[in-house]
N, C-alpha and C positions, 0 to 999 in steps of 0.2 A: 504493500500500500504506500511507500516512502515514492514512488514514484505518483502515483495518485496526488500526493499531497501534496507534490514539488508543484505539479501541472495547477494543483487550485491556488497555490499562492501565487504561481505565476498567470493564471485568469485575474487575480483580484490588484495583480503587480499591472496588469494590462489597462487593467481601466485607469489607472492612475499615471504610466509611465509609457505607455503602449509597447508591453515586452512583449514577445508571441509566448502562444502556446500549442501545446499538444493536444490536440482534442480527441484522440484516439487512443491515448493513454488514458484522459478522463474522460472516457466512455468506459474503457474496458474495468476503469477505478468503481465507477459508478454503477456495473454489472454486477466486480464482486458483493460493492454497500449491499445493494437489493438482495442477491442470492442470502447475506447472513444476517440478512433483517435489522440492519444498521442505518438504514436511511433519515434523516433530518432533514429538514426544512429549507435549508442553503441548498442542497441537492436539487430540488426540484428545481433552484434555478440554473443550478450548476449542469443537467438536462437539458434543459431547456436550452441553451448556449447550445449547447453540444448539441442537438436535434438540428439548428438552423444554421450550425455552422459548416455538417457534413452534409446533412439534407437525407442520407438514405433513410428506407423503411424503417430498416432496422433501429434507427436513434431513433426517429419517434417513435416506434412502440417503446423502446424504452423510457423515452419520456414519461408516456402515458404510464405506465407500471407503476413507474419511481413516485408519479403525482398520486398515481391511487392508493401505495403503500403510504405515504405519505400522509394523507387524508385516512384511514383507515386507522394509523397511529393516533393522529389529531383525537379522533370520535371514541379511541379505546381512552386516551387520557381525559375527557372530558365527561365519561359516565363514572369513571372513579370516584 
């Protein structure tokens, strides 16, 4: 995941310094989150980047997964 996380500072180093990034590294970062049910809130934008920046199928369904786990978590902490 040390690579996953280089690539999100470097997204967030982007908006501020405009470094590139790896989107395909945070894609495949973003596969493992979802697969071990790690997903948070920054992710779904961290996605969503990643969805419009490659464009294939494959990102957006991911998107959509990561928004639904995503939301799914939200409604599990909110009946607590």
């Amino acid at each position: 995941m040390s690579k996953y996380n280089d690539q999100v500072e470097a997204l967030m180093a982007q908006q501020a310094k405009g470094k590139g990034t790896n989107y395909r590294v945070l894609e495949s970062g973003l596969r493992q989150k979802l697969k071990d049910g790690t997903i948070q809130q920054q992710d779904v934008a961290f996605a969503l980047r990643v969805a419009s920046e490659i464009g294939s199928l494959r990102s957006r369904v991911l998107y959509a997964n990561i928004k639904r786990a995503a939301q799914q978590e939200h409604e599990t902490q909110q009946t607590k």
